[in-house]
N, C-alpha and C positions, 0 to 999 in steps of 0.2 A: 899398531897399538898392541900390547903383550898383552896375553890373556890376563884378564882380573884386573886389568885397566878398566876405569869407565869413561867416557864422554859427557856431555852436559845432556845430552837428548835421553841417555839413560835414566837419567836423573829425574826430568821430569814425566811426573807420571800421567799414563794412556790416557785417553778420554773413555768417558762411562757412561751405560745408559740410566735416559734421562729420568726413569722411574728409579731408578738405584739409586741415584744422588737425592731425588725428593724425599727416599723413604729413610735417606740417612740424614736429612734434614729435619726429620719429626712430621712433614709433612700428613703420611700415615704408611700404610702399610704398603709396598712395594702393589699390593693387588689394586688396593686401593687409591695408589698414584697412577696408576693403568691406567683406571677407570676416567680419574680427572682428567688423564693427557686425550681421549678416544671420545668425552664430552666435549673435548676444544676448550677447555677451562684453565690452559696453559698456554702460555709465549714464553719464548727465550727469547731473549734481548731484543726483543718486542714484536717478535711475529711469532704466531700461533703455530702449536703444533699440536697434531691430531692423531697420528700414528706413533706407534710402539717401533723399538727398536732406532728411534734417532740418540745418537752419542754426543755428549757434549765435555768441557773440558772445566770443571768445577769454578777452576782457580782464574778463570777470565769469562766466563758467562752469567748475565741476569735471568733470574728465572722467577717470573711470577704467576701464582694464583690465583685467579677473578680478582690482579690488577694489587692483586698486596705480593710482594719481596719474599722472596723465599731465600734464608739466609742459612747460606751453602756453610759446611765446620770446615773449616784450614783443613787441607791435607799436609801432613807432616814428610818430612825426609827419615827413611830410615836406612841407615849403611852401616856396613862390617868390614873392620880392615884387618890385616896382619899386617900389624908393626912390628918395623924391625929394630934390635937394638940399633942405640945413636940415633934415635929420634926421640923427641921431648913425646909425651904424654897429654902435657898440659897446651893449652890454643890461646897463653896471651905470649905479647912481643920479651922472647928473649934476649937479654943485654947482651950472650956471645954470639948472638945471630945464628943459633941453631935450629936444626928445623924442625919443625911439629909436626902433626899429624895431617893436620888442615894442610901443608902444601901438598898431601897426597892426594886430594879432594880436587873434583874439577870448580871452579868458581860459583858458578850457577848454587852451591851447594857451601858455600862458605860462613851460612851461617848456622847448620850445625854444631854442637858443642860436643864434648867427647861425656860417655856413662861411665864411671870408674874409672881410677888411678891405672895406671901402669907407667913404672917408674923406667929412666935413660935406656937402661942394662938389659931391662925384662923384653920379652917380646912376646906376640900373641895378639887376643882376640880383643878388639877395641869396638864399640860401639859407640857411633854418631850418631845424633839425633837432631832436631829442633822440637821434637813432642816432651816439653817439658814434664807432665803429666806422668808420662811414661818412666821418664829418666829419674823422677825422684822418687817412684814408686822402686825401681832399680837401686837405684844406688842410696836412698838412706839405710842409715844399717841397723833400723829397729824393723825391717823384713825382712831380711836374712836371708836373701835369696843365693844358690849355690855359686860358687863358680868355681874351674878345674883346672888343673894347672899340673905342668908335668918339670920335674925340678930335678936334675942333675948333682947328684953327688960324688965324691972320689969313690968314698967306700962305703958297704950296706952298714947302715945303723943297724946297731942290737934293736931287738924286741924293747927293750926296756927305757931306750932311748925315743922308740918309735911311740911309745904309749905316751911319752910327756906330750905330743902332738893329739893326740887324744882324750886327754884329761886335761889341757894347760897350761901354757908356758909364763914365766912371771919374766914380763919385761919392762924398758925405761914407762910405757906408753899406758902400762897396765898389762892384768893377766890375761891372755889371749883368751878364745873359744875353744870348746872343742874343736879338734876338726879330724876329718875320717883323711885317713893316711895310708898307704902300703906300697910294695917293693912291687915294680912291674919290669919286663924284659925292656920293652921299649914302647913309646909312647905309640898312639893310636897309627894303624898303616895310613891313613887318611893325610896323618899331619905332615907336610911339605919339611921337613928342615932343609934351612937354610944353612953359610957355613958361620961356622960356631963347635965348640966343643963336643966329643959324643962319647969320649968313653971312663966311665965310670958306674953309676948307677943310678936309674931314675927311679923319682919317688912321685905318686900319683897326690897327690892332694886335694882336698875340697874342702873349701871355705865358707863360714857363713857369714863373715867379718870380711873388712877392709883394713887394717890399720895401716899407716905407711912402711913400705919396705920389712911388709909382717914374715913374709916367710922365709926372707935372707937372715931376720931377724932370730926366727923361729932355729932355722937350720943350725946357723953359729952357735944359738944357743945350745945345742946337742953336741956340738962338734964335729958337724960335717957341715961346712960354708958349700953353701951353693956355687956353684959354676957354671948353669946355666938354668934360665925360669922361663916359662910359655906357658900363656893363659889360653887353654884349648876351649874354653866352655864358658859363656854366663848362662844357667840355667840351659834352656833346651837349645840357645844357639854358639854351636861351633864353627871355629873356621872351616870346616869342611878340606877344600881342596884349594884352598885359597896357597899362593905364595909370600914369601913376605916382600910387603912394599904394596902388594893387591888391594883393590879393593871395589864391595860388591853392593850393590842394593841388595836389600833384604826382602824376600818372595812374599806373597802375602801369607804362606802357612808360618814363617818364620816370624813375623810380624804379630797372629795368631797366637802362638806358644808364647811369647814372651809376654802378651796383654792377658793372655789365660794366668801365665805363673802369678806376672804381678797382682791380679786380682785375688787369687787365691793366698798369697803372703800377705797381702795388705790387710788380709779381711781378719787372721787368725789370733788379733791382739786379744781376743778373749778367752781363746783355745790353749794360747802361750800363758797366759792369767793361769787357765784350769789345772794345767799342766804344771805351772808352779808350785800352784797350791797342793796340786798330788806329791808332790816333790818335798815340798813342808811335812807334810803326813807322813812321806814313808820315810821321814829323816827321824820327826820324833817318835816314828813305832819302832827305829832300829835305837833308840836311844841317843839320840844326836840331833843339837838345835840346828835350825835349818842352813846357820854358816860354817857349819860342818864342826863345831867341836862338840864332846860329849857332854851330853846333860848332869848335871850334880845333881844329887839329893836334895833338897834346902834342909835346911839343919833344922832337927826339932826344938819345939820351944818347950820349956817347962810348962806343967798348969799353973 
């Protein structure tokens, strides 16, 4: 098997011990499920256990309390692939029999859905899931979480071109986001390219939007069409050392950083509010209604 292949046994995850699982049940506090299991106030799948340190496997064992059900939460699949261009993005049946992401996946793991677009052409960093929860806290786009992308062009954009990237692009779809932009030598040492074009110049990008085929979009619109796109990053997870066609379960710090961002994006609908409204203010203290044209006078009236 080539590295960054996985197997079905990857997939499913270790057994844990059994005060872990209670105290992630609600049960109480990890100390405090100690204490019940070392009272005998505990059976797994109907024999008592008394000692610390036995391991069970969430997702096939009964576990109860002085005889009441202790109701274990889903463990979810979480995976990272590098896709490569000529692979579909999307996971339903297409009509020319092309393949998707999901035939990169071992079966055991087929009911994962993919978190954001990544369109035929593009390649990079794809996340799978089944933690629904998770995936729309990710991908609706009123959290605006980052993702990085390293973009191939013939020739360096002017400055002036680079700044419509930065203040706005007006396209069929609507005016794009900001988005932070610059000329880098070459994308991260980390990142595997595969074959595919390399010489011209890359452009770093970061997004807080999704729109479809936004940065081909973007590019053309500047007049440098892209030649080659890799999404290196959503938030704090990158491909790392992955190749394309690879793919990896996601460690639990990685797992970690991504449930951290989405709680902190999810939460700041009232901070983006404040921030607006500072945004109002310092529009009409420079003389400018807040959709950016300049304020009139109103005309005086007679007494």
């Amino acid at each position: 098997m080539r590295a960054g292949a996985i197997d079905e046994s990857e997939v499913i995850m270790a057994e844990e011990r059994l005060q872990k699982v209670m105290a992630s049940a609600g049960v109480g506090s990890r100390r405090a499920c100690e204490e019940l299991i070392l009272a005998g106030k505990v059976r797994v799948n109907g024999r008592p256990v008394t000692e610390l340190g036995v391991k069970v496997d969430p997702a096939n064992t009964q576990i109860t309390v002085d005889g009441k059900p202790v109701r274990v939460p889903p463990r979810h699949i979480y995976m990272k692939v590098f896709k490569p261009r000529g692979i579909l993005g999307d996971i339903g049946d297409d009509p020319d029999g092309r393949r998707t992401v999901l035939d990169l996946v071992p079966s055991v793991a087929r009911r994962v859905f993919p978190v954001g677009r990544l369109d035929l052409n593009s390649e990079g960093l794809m996340l799978l899931t089944d933690d629904g929860e998770l995936a729309h806290r990710l991908s609706h786009p009123r959290f605006e979480h980052p993702k990085t992308y390293y973009v191939l062009v013939e020739q360096r954009p002017s400055e002036s071109a680079l700044n419509l990237f930065r203040t706005g692009i007006d396209l069929p779809e609507g005016r794009t986001a900001p988005a932070a932009v610059r000329v880098v030598k070459q994308p991260p040492s980390e990142l595997r390219l595969g074959v595919g074009p390399t010489a011209g110049v890359w452009l770093e990008v970061i997004l807080h939007e999704g729109k479809k085929r936004q940065i081909r979009h973007m590019t053309a619109a500047i007049g440098h069409p892209t030649l080659r796109l890799i999404r290196w990053a959503i938030g704090p997870l990158t491909l790392g050392s992955l190749k394309a066609g690879d793919v990896q379960p996601l460690d639990r710090r990685e797992v970690g950083a991504l449930r951290q961002m989405a709680g902190e994006l999810a939460a700041p609908a009232s901070r983006r509010s404040a921030q607006a409204a500072n945004r109002r203010r310092a529009a009409v203290m420079n003389g400018r209604r807040p959709g950016g044209n300049r304020r009139t006078r109103p005309a005086s009236r007679k007494p």
